[in-house]
C-alpha positions in Angstrom: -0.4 52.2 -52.9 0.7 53.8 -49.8 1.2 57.3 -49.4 4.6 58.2 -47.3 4.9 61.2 -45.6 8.8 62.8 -46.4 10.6 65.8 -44.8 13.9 67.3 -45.9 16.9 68.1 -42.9 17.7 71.1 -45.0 15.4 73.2 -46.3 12.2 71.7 -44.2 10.2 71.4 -46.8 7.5 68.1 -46.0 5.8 66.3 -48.9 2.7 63.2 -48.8 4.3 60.8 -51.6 2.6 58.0 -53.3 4.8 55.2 -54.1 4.7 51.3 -54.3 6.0 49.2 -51.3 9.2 47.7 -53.2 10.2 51.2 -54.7 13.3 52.8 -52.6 13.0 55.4 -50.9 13.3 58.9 -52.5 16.6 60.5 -50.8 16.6 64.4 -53.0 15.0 67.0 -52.2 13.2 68.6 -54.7 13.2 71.9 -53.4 16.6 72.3 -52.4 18.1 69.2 -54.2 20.2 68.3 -51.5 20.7 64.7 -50.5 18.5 65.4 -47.3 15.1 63.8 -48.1 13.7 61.2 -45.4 10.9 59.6 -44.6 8.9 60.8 -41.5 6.9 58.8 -38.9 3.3 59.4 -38.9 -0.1 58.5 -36.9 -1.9 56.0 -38.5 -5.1 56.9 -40.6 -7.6 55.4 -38.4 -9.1 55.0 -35.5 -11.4 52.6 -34.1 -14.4 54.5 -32.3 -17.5 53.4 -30.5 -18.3 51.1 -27.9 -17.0 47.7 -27.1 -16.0 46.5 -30.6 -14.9 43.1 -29.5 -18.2 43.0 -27.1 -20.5 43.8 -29.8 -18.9 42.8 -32.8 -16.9 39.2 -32.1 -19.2 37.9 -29.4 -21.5 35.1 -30.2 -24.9 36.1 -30.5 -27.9 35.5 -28.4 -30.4 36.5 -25.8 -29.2 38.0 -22.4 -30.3 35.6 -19.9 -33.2 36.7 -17.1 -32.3 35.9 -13.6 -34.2 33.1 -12.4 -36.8 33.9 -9.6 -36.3 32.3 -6.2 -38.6 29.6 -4.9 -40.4 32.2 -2.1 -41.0 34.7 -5.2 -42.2 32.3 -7.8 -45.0 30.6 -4.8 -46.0 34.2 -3.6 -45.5 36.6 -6.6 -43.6 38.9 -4.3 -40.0 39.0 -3.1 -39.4 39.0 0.4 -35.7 40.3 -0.3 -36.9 43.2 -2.4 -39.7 44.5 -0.3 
C-alpha cells in the first residue's frame, strides 16, 4: 500500500498516511477538523545511483574488442606511428 503524504490549509499540520489505491482521499483534518485536508506532492523514494546503469546493466555481454595491429607492426614488432 502506498503511503500518501497529506497537509491541512488550516492549521498546517502534515501527516504520512497509509491507504489503498482505490480508497478516497481523506478530506478532515484531524487536528483541527476542518474540511482542509489534501494531499501533498512529494519526491519519489528512490533514486538510481552509480554508473552507467543502461551501459552496464542492459548491454549485451562480452569481451571488449583489442585493436588490431597494423601490417608494419605485426612484421617488425614495433610501431613506426608510436615511436
Amino acid at each position: 500500500m502506498p503511503i500518501y503524504a497529506y497537509g491541512c490549509a488550516r492549521c498546517g499540520v502534515q501527516k504520512d498516511v497509509m491507504q489503498k489505491m482505490s480508497d478516497a482521499p481523506l478530506t478532515r483534518c484531524p487536528e483541527c477538523g476542518e474540511e482542509s485536508f489534501s494531499r501533498q506532492l512529494t519526491a519519489a523514494g528512490f533514486q538510481l545511483k552509480g554508473n552507467g546503469y543502461y551501459a552496464t546493466d542492459f548491454k549485451s555481454g562480452g569481451k571488449p574488442k583489442t585493436e588490431a595491429a597494423c601490417p608494419p607492426c605485426a612484421a617488425s614488432g614495433s610501431c613506426p606511428v608510436a615511436g
